[in-house]
C-alpha positions as CSV (number, residue, x, y, z in Angstrom):
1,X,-191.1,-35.4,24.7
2,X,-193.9,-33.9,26.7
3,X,-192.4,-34.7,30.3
4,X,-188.7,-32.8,28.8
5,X,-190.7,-29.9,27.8
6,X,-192.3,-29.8,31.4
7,X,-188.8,-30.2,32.9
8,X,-187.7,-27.2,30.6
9,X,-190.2,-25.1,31.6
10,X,-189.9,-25.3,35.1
11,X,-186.3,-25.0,35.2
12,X,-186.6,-22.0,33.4
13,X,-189.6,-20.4,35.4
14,X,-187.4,-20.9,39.1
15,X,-184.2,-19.5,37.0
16,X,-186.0,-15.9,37.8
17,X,-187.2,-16.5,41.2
18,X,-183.7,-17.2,42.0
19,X,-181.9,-14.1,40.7
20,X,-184.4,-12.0,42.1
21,X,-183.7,-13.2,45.7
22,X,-179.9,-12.1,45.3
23,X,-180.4,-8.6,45.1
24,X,-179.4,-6.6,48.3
25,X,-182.7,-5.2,50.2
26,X,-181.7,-1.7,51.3
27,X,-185.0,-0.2,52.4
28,X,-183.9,0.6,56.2
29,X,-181.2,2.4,58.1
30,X,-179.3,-0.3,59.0
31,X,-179.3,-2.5,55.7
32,X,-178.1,0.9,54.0
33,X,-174.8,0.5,55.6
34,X,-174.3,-2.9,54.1
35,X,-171.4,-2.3,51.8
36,X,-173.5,-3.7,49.1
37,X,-176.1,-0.9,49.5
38,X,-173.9,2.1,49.8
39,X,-171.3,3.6,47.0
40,X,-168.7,3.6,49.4
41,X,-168.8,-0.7,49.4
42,X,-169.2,-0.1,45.5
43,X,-165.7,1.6,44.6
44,X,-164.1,0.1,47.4
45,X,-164.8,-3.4,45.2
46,X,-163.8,-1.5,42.2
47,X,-160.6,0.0,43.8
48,X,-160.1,-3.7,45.2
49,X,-160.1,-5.2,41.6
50,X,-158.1,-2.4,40.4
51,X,-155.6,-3.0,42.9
52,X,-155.2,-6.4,42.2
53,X,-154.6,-6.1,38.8
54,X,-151.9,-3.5,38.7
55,X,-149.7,-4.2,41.3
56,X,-146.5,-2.1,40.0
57,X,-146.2,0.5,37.7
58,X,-144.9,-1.3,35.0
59,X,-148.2,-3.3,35.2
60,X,-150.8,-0.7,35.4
61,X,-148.6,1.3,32.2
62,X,-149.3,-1.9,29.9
63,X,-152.7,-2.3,31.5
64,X,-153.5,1.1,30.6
65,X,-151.8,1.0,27.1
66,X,-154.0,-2.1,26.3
67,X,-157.4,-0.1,27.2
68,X,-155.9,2.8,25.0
69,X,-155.5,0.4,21.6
């Protein structure tokens, strides 16, 4: 029981190091223009997913009537 509890712990003590690492660093000039930095790489996901999902009109009406219900 004690060496599962030991396992947990450390599992769950990396699981934060981990997530941490993934964030973009956007301290100089040149990692600002990584899309991931700037609001311009932001909306052009958004528009991207957006896009995706409502490829005719007929689709983005009954997408839109969904989100209004």
């Amino acid at each position: 029981m004690r060496i599962f509890l030991t396992i947990l712990l450390i599992i769950f003590i990396q699981y934060p190091v981990f997530s941490q690492e993934k964030k973009a660093n956007c301290v100089t000039g040149l990692q600002k223009l990584n899309p991931e930095c700037n609001f311009i790489g932001k909306s052009f996901k958004k528009i991207k997913k957006f896009s995706s999902e409502n490829k005719t009109i007929d689709q983005s009406y009954k997408n839109i009537k969904k989100k209004i219900k």
